[in-house]
N, C-alpha and C positions, 0 to 999 in steps of 0.2 A: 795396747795393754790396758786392761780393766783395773783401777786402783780402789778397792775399796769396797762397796754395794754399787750397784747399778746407780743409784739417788747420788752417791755420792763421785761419779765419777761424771753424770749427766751436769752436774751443779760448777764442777772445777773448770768444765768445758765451756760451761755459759761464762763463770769466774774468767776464766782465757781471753773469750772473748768481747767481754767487757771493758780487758784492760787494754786493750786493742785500739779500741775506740775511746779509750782516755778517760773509762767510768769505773773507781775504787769498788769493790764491793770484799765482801766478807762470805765464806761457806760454814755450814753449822751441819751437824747430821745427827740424828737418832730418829729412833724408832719405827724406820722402812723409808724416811723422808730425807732430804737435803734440805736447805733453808739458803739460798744468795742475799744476804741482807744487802741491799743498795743506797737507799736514804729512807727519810722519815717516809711513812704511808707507801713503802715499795719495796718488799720483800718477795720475791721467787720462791717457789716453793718447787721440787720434785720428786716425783715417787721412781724416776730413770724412763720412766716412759713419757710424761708429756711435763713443762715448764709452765707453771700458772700465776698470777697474780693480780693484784686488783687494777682496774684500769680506769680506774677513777671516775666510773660514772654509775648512777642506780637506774631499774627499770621502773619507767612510769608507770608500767603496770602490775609492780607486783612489789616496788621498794627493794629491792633486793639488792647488794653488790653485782656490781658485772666484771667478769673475768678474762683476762684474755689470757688463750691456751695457744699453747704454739708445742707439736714433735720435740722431743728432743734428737730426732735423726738432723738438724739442722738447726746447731747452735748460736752460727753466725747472724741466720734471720730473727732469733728469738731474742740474742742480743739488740739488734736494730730497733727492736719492737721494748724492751724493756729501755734503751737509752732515750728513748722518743717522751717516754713516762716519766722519766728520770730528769729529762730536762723542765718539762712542765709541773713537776715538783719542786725541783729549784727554783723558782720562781715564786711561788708560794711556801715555801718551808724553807728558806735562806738560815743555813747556820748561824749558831748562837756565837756572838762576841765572844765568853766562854772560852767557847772551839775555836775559832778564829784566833785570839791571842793564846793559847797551848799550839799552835802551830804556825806561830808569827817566829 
């Protein structure tokens, strides 16, 4: 059953299974898009047709961000592919003290 726009039901499905794999995330929706906010520098974005987000490298030739795109006919692989990024962001973007003691 379809909940919502296509964006927003492609995003609950990534949301799923995220949490599958032991990775919080958040869904946001307007304007034809979904947004799975994950951690710092790692946000999803979907229009219900394909899953994109930054993949944390630029091209040497052209400076640009590089993206990785993955179907959304296949949310579990997209998950694997976003927890893989997500891990090599905790690493370098380690929560704030902050956060840490409001959920101590």
């Amino acid at each position: 059953m379809l909940l919502g726009s296509p964006a927003m039901h492609a995003a609950g499905l990534l949301r799923d299974e995220l949490a599958l794999q032991g990775v919080e995330s958040d869904v946001h929706d307007g304007y034809g898009l979904a947004l799975v906010s994950v951690w710092a520098d790692l946000v999803v974005w979907t229009d219900g047709m394909v899953y994109r987000w930054w993949a944390g490298r630029v091209s040497l030739r052209t400076g640009w961000r590089l993206y990785a795109v993955y179907g959304v006919d296949n949310p579990a692989t997209a998950a694997r592919g976003v927890a893989l990024r997500y891990a090599e962001l905790r690493d370098s973007h380690p929560r704030s003290e902050l956060i840490v003691s409001a959920l101590s």
